[in-house]
C-alpha positions in Angstrom: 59.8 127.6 71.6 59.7 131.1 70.2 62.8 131.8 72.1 64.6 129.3 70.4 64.0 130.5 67.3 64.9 133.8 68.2 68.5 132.9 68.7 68.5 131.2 65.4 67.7 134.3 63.6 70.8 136.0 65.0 73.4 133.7 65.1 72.1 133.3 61.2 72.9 137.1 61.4 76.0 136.6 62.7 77.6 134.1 60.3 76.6 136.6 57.1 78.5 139.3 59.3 81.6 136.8 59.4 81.9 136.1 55.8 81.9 139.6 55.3 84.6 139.6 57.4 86.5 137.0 56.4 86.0 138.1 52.9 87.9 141.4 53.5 90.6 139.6 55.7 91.2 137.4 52.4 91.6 140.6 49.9 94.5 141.6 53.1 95.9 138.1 52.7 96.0 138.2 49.5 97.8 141.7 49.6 100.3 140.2 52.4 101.3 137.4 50.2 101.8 139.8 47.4 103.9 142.1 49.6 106.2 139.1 50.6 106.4 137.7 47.4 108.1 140.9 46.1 110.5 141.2 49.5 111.4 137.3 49.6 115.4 136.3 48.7 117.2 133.6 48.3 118.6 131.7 50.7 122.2 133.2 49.6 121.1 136.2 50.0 119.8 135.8 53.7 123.4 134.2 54.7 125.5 136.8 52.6 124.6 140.4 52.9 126.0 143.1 51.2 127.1 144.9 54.7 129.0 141.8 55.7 132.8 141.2 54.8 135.0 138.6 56.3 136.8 139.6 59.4 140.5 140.9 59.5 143.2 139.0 60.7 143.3 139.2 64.3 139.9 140.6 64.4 138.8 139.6 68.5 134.9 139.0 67.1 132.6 136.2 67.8 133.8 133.0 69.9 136.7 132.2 68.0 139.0 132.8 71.1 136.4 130.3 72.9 137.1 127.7 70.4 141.0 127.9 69.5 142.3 127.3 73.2 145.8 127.1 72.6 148.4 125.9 69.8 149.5 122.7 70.5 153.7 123.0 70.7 155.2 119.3 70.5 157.8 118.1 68.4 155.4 115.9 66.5 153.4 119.1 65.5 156.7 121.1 64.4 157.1 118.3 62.4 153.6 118.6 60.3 154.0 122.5 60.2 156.5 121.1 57.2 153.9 120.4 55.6 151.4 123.0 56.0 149.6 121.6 58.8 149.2 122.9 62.2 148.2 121.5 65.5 145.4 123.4 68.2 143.9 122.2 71.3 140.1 123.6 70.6 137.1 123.7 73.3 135.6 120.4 73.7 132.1 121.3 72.5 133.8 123.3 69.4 133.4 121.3 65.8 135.4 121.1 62.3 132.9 124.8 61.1 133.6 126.6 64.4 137.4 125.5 64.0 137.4 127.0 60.5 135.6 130.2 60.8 138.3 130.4 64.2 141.2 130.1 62.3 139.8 132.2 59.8 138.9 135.0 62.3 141.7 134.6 63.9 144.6 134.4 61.6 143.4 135.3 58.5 143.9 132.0 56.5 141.1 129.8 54.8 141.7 126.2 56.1 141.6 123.2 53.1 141.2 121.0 55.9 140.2 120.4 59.4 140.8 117.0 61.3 139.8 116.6 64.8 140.6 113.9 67.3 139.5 113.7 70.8 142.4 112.7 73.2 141.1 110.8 76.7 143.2 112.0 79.6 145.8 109.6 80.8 145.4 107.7 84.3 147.5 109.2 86.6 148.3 107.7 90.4 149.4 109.8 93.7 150.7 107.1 96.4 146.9 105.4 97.2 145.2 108.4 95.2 144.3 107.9 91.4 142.6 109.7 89.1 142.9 110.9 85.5 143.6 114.2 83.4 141.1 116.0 81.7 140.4 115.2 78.2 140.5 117.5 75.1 140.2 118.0 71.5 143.2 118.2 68.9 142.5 119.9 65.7 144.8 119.3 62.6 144.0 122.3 60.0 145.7 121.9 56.8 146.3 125.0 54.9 147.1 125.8 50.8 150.8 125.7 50.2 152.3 129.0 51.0 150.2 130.2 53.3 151.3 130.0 57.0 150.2 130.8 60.4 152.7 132.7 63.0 151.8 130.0 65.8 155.3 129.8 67.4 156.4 133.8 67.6 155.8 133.9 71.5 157.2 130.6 72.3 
């Protein structure tokens, strides 16, 4: 039995050497959280930084050349560029924000308005073979009046 109590001495020991311990790691903590609370910002602040600006136009930055894949030249798109709309074909896993901060990045222009439509691909049939054409994604961006985008300069 006296060994028994032996170890209950010093692990009594023990624990009084732990709360001193953890009484120094809380003065730390409590220091930490200090520290922190002086450094925290806002959650504008973490999004906008002072050493970030928007991107020039034509700037080849980011995945907006992933995203845009080409203009989409059809009559029926000619017709909306009257009024201030224009027609892409984006990637298929690209949404209305990626297609925004694309066109943005791309051409310099800030979208009012992005519309997206995904287009199945049609059946098509070779003598006794058939099969169908990929599908895609349209985007319709509509822009301010006045401002345009040079989409059909190389066409």
């Amino acid at each position: 039995m006296g060994i028994f109590n032996s170890k209950k001495t010093s692990d009594s020991n023990d624990e009084d050497k732990k709360e001193v311990i953890d009484l120094g790691k809380s003065k730390e903590l409590k220091e930490n959280k200090e520290k922190v609370e002086k450094t925290e910002k806002s959650m504008k602040d973490l999004y906008v930084e002072e050493g970030l600006k928007p991107s020039k136009k034509g700037a080849k930055n980011g995945i907006a050349y992933r995203v845009l894949v080409k203009p989409a030249v059809t009559e029926k798109a000619t017709n909306l560029g009257a009024l201030n709309q224009y027609v892409f074909i984006i990637s298929d896993k690209a949404n209305k924000i990626d297609v925004s901060n694309a066109i943005f990045e791309v051409y310099g222009v800030n979208p009012t308005s992005v519309n997206i439509i995904k287009m199945k691909g049609k059946k098509i049939n070779r003598g006794k073979v058939s099969g169908r054409r990929k599908s895609f994604k349209k985007a319709i961006v509509t822009l301010k009046k006045g401002e345009t985008i040079s989409v059909y300069e190389g066409v």
